[in-house]
N, C-alpha and C positions, 0 to 999 in steps of 0.2 A: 447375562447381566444386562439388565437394562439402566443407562444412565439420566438421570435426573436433570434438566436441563433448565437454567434461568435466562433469558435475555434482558438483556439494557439497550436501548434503543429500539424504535417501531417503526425508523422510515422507510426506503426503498432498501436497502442491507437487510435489516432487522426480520420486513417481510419474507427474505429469500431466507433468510437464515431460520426461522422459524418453517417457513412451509418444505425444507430439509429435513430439520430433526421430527418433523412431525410424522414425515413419510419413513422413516428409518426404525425401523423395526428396534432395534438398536439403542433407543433413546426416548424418552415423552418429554414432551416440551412444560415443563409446571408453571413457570412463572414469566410475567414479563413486566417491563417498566419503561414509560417513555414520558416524554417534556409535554407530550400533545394528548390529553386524554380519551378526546375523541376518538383516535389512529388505535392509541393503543386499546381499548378497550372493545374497539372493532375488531382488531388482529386477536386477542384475548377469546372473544366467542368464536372466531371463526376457527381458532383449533384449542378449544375445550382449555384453556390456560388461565391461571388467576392472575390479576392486576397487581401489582406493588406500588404501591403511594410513590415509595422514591427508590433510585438504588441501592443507596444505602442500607435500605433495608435488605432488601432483594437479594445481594450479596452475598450476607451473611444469612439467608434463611438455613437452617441442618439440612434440611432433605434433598439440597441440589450438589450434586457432583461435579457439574461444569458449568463458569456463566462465560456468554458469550457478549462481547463489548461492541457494539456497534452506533455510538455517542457522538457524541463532538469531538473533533483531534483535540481539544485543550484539558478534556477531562478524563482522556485515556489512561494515564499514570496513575491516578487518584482511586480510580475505579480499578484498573486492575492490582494496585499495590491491595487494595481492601478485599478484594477475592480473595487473593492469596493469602491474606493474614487470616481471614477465615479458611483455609484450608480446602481451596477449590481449584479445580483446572480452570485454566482461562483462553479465550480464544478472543484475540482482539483484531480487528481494524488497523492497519498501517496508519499512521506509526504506533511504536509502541508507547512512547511518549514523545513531549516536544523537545523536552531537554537530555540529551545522551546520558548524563550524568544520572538520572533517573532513571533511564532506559537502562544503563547498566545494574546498578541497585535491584529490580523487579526480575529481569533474572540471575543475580545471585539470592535473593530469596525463594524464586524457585528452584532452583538447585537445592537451596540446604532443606526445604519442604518436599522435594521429591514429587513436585506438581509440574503437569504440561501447562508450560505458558509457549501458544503457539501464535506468530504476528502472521496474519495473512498476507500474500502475496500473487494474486491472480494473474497477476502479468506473465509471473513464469511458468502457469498453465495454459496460457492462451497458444491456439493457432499460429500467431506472430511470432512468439518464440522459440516455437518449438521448430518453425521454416527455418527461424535465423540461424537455428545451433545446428541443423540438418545440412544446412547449404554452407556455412562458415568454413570448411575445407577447401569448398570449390573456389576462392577467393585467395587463397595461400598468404600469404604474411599480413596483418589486418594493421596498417598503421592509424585511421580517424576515422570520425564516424560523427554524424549528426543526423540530430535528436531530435522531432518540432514537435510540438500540442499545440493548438492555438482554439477555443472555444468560445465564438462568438456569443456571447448574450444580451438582449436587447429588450427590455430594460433588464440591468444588472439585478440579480433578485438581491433583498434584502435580506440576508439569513447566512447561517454559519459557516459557509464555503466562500462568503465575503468579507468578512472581521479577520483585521491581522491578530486578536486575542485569540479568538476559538480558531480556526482553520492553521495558523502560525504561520512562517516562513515559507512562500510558495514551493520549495525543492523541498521542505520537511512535509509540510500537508502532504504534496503528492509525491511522497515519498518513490513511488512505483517506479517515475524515469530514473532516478539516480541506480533503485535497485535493479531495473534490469540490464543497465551498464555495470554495475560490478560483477555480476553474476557472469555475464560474458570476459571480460574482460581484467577481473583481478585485482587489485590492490593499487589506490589512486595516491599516487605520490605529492600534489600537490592540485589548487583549487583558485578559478579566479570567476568572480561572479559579479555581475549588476540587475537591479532590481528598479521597477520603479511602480508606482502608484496612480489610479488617479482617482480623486473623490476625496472630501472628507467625513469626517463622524465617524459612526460605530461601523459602519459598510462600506468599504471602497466601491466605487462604480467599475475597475477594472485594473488589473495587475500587470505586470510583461519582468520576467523572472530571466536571463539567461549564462550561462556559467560554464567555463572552458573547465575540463576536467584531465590532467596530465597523467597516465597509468603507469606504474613502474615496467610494467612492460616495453613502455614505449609508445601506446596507441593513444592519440590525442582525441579527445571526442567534446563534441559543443553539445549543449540543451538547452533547449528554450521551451518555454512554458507559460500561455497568458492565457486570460482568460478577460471578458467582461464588454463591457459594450464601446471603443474602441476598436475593436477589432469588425472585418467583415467578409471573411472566409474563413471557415472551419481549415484546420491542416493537421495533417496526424500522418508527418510522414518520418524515417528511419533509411538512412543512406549507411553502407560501411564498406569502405574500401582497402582491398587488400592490391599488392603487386602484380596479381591474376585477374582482378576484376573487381565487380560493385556488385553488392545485395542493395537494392533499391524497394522501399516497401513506401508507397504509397494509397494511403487509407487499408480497401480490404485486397489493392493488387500487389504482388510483387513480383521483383525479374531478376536474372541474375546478366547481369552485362558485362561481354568481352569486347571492346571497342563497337561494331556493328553488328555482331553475335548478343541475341536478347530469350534468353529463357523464362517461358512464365513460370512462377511457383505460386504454388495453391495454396489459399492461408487456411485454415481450421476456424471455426464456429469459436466464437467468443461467448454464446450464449452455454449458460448452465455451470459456470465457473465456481460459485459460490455453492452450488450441491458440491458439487464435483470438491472442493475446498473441508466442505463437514463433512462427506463419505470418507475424506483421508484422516482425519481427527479421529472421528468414529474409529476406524482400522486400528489408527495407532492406540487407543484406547482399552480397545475390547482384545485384541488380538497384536498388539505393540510391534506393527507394522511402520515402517520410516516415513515419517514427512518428508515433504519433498524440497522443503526449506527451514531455516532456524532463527530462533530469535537474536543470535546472536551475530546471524548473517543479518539481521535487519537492523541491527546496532551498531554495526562497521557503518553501514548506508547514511545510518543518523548522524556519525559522525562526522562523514562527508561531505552531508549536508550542512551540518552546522559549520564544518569550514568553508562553506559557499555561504552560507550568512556573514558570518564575520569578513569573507571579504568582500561583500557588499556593503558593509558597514563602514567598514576602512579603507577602501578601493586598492587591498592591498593583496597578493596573492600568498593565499594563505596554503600551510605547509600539512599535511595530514597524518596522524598519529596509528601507527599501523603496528604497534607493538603489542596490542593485545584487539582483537575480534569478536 
């Protein structure tokens, strides 16, 4: 069986995602559609695909089996609710939407349609996480852990990773930090967040997002997350401490530390994640092989996050709804 494949979006995603299903025996890439017509009709010749005015159309063409969404965060729902009503699998881009309420909605209609709606998640394929969950034993009881991204950019570019309308709530955009603390660590009892801005108009010049996160476990974990011209050192570091020691992962190094006692651990290549991401789609597809995540674990996440907005909103610590996932 070979599956029919449409994409939405031509940027840096879109290209990885298409020069995947291109190489996949598995799949022919038919359609694509993007904001930029230039991009996309460049990516169009370079792997034999036809152009689509808009998605809308694109969507709903009969002859595609899967479209794959890699858009703007604000028009992920919209686009993937109209796959599905046309009766397509979908493979979107974190988040699934910006509003939970919606994110829930999209898959119980996949469910009653019997379509893979699968939300990507590369963090929990990379190198870093796979150290984390490997070495997390040697650490014995984990009570906190913090979380940094910090990405200098100088000048702040003007485009959709900087509008609070299309990119949304800094912990909902990059959805990724919040997902790879629940993934480790469980079911978030409660949420306390502040956010701030600088710039104004349609583009902020730079963000600074960070939010204590309380687990019913017990493990208390902080994150922070900015980005923009403000800032002027990159940081992408991940600390977790348990009553035996520290997982320390700064950038591509990490150790494991017992007071004076320092073990290096080796991270894995972050590079090829997005193949790596549509060979396991493909799997489950052709041969209904297990992803290695759900969308419904990526809708716990969104809810989490939107209790980290609302308590930035209200400076108040908000309480998080764990009664359904």
């Amino acid at each position: 069986m070979t599956l029919k494949v449409g994409i939405v979006g031509t940027g840096f995603v879109g290209k990885l995602r298409a020069e995947a299903i291109f190489q996949d025996d598995r799949s022919h890439l038919v359609a694509l559609s993007g904001r930029d017509p230039v991009k996309t009709a460049e990516l169009a010749n370079q792997h034999q695909a036809q152009v689509i005015p808009s998605w809308q159309e694109l969507v709903t063409r009969p002859e595609l089996d899967l479209v794959i969404i890699c858009s703007i965060n604000r028009d992920h729902g919209a686009m993937t609710e109209a796959a599905l009503k046309a009766n397509k699998h979908v493979v979107v881009e974190y988040p699934l939407a910006l509003e939970p309420a919606q994110a829930a909605r999209l898959i119980d209609l996949a469910e009653k349609k019997n379509l893979l709606l699968h939300v990507e998640h590369l963090e929990l394929l990379g190198g870093l996480h796979n150290a984390i969950k490997e070495n997390l034993p040697s650490i014995g009881n984990i009570f906190a852990a913090r979380y940094r991204t910090i990405n200098p950019q100088r000048p702040a570019p003007a485009k959709w990773t900087y509008s609070q309308a299309e990119f949304g709530f800094p912990l909902s955009g990059a959805l990724s930090r919040l997902h790879r603390l629940a993934d480790l660590f469980g079911l978030v009892d409660s949420v306390s967040c502040r956010q701030r801005y600088w710039g104004e108009g349609e583009y902020y010049q730079a963000c600074l997002c960070t939010a204590q996160l309380f687990f019913v476990s017990g493990v208390i974990a902080e994150v922070t997350y900015g980005k923009g011209e403000v800032f002027w050192q990159e940081e992408r570091d991940f600390e977790i401490c348990g009553d035996r020691g520290v997982l320390s992962f700064i950038g591509e190094q990490g150790a494991l530390i017992r007071g004076e006692e320092t073990t290096e651990i080796k991270l894995g290549s972050r590079r090829g994640l997005f193949a790596l991401d549509t060979k396991l789609v493909l799997d489950h597809l052709t041969t209904n092989q297990p992803l290695y995540t759900s969308a419904k674990a990526s809708y716990y996440t969104l809810k989490v996050a939107e209790a980290a907005h609302q308590s930035a909103l209200t400076g108040k610590t908000i309480i998080v709804s764990n009664n359904c996932q």
